[in-house]
N, C-alpha and C positions, 0 to 999 in steps of 0.2 A: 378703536370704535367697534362697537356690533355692527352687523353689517344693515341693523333698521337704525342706522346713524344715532348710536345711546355714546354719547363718551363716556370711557372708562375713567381714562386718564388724562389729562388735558382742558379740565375743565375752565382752569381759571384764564389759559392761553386763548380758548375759544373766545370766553368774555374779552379779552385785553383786543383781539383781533376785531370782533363785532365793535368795539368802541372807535377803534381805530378805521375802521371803513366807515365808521359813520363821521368820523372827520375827514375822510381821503375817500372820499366817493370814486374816484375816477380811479384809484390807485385798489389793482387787484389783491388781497388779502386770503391767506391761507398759511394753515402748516400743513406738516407731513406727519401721518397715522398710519397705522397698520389695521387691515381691517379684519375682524374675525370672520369666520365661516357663521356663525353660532347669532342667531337674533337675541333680545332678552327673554322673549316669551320660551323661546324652546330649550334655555340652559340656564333662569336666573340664577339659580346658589353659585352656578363656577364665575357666574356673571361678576354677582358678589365678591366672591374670591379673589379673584383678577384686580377688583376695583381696587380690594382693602388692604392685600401685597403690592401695589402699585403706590399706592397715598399715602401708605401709611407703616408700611412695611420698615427694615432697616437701613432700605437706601433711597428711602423718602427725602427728598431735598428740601420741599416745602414743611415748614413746619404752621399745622393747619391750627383754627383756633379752638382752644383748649381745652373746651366742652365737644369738641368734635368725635376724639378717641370712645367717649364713654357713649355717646349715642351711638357710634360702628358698634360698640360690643354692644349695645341693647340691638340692634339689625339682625347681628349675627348670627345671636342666640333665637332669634325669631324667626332664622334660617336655617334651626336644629344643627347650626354648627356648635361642636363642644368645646369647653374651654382649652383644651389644649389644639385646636385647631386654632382657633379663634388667636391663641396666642403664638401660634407658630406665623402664621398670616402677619402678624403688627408688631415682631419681632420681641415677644412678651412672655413671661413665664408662664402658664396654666392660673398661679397663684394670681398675679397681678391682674390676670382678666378677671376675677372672684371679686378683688380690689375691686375696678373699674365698672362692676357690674353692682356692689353694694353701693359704692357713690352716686350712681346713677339713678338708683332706687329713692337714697335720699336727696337728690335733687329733683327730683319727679315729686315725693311727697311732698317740699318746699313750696311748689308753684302747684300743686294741688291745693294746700290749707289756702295758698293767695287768691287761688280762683284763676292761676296761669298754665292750667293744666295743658301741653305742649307748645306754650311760649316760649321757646328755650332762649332766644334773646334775652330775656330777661334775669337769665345766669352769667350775664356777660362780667367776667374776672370775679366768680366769686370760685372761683375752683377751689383755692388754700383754704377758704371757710368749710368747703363741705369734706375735703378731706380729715380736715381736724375731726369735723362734729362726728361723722360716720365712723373715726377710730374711737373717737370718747365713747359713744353711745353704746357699741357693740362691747365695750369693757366693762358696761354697765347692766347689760340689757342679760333680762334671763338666770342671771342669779347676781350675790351681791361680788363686786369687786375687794379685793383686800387692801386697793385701796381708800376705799372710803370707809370712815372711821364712824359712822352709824350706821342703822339697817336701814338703808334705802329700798325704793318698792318698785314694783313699774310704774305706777303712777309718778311717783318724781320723776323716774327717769323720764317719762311723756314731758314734764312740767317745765325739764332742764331742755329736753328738744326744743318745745316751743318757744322758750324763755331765748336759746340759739338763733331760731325761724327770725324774730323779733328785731334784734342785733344783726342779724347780716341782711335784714331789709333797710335796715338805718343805714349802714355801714358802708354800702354799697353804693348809695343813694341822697348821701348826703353833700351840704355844703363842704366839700372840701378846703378851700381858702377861710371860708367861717371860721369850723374848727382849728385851724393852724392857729391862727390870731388869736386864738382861745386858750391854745394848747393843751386842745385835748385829743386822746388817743397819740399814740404815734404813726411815724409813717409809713409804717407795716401794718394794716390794716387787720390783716390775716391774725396778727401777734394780738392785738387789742382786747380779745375778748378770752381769751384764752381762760384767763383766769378765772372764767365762770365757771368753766367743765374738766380741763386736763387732768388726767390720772396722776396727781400730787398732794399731797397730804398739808403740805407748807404753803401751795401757790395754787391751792384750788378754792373757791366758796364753797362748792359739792361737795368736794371729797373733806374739807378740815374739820368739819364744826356743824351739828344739824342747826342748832341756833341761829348759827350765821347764814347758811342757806336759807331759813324758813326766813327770816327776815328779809334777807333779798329775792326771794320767790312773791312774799305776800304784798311787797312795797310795790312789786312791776305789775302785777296783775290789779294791782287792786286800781294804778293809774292809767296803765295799759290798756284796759277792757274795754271804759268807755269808749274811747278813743281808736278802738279795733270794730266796734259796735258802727260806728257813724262811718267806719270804711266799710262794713258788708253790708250794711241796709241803710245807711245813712246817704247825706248830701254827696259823700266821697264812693259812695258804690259803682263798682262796674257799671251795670246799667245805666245808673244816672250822670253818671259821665260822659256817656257813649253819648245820649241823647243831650245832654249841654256842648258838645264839642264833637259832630258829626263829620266835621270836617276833617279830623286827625285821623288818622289810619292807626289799628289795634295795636302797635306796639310802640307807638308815639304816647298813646293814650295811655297805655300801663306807666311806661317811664315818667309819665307827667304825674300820676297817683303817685309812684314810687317817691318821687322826689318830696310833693307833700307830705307823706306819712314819715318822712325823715324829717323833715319841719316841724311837725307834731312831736312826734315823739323824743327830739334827738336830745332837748333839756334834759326830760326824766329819764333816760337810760345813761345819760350821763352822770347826772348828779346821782340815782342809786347805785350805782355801777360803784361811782367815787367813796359811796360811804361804804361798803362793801370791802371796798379792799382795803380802806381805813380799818373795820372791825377785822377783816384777816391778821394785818399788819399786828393790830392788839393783840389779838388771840396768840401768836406768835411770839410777841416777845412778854406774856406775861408773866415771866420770869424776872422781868428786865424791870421792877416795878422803876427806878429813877429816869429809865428813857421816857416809859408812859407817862410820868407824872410831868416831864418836862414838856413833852409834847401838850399835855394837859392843857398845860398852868402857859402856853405860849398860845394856845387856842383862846381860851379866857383871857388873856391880856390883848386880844386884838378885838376884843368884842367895844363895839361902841354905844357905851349906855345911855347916852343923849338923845338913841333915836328914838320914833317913834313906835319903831314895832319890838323894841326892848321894852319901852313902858308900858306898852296896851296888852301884848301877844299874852294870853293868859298859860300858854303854851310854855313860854320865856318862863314864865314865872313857876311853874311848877318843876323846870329844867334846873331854875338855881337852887328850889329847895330841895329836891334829889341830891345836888352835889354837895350842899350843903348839909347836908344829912350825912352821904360817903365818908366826906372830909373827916369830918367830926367822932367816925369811924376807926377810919385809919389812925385818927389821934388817939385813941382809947386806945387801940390794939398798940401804938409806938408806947403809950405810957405803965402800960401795965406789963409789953417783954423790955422796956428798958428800968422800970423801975421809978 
């Protein structure tokens, strides 16, 4: 402890002990501290130091929670400590604090676009999401990557963040027992979305096919928006929540938005998500014309033409004659190289 009683170290024994006299009133309660010379006013940075070698260092006991590391190095460097101090303190390479200081960036801008600008709460377990996103992006960002197989801009790259921001708000946020019984995503949550962005030519929507991407870029925004529209200014806005449900404290209050916007949204990022990696899968093996055609001719045979939105959907109808135009294609091109 400084000696104007700041714990350095011991903060959560403090907690457990105050809890504990407050059920053992009679019963005297204390550890034992070592107390500096040094108050915080008149040494913070070594203050700092002290704290972040102690918590966090390499014979840190506690392992603290997970979003914690990255807010110490945004502290740090706010303390003109540089990255290789910074990482000699939390037993880290120079490099990894660079790491920990771009993730932190893009978790700051996450709860920025939501309007959670230093609700950090509300990163609770999304760590694996923003590691992934902040390695995609930066592979992407500032010129084109080699691997992605068209010329991507900034602008997509913006498109693909946001498109990220969207999916780790559902993600995070969602029914989980729902989905199970659905079976959708798996239960690696971190994995699920992967195949929006990952730097892969075969297992990416980004990176394979611009086709394929604009289609799943234009299909989420175009159901997205509204539905983003009625969370910033609408019935679901901050404000208007606060003032419907005064009695919840701000970060009860986000969580209860959170969970709604995964209600809203979790259908359509699921079902585009799903056809998306259907047209990957296509795109993939279109070499393979007899696997396609089987999957085809096994999708049409499960359709049931008795209903009523096969007979009316005028949509339906335009859908058969397309195929039925293809077919009738393919037959030409089998009859004239077979003879």
């Amino acid at each position: 402890m400084t000696k104007d009683g700041v714990i350095i170290d011991g903060n959560r024994r403090a907690m457990l002990i105050k809890q504990l006299a407050i059920d053992n009133k009679e019963q005297p309660m204390y550890f034992l501290a070592v107390i500096l010379e040094e108050t915080l006013d008149q040494n913070p940075k070594e203050i700092m130091r002290l704290e972040t070698t102690y918590q966090m260092g390499e014979d840190a006991k506690v392992d603290y929670n997970a979003i914690e590391k990255y807010l110490k190095c945004k502290d740090l460097r706010l303390y003109e400590f540089s990255d290789e101090q910074i990482g000699k303190m939390m037993g880290e390479s120079a490099t990894k604090i660079k790491e920990y200081i771009a993730i932190m960036e893009r978790m700051e801008d996450y709860l920025d676009k939501l309007g959670y600008s230093g609700i950090y709460t509300r990163l609770d377990k999304t760590e694996g999401a923003f590691v992934d996103v902040t390695g995609y992006l930066k592979k992407y960002s500032g010129k084109n990557s080699g691997m992605v197989s068209w010329k991507c801009s900034d602008t997509d790259v913006q498109d693909l963040k946001l498109i990220y921001y969207d999916y780790i708000q559902y993600m995070y946020n969602k029914n989980k027992s729902k989905d199970a019984e659905e079976g959708v995503f798996g239960t690696e949550d971190s994995k699920d979305y992967r195949v929006i962005g990952k730097p892969s030519k075969k297992e990416s929507l980004f990176c394979a096919n611009e086709k394929i991407w604009a289609e799943f870029r234009d299909n989420h925004f175009k159901k997205i928006e509204p539905i983003r529209e009625e969370f910033e200014r609408g019935s679901f806005s901050i404000a208007n929540l606060r003032k419907e449900n005064q009695n919840l404290d701000l970060n009860t209050l986000l969580k209860l938005r959170d969970e709604i916007w995964a209600e809203k949204v979790g259908s359509i990022l699921k079902e585009n998500l799903g056809i998306a990696k259907s047209n990957l899968y296509n795109f993939n093996n279109q070499n393979e014309p007899e696997i396609l055609l089987r999957r085809a001719l096994s999708a049409l045979e499960s359709i049931d033409t008795k209903t009523k939105s096969f007979i009316e959907s005028p949509e339906v109808g335009k859908l058969v004659f397309d195929i039925n135009k293809l077919t009738y294609r393919f037959k030409k091109v089998l009859e004239k190289k077979r003879g």
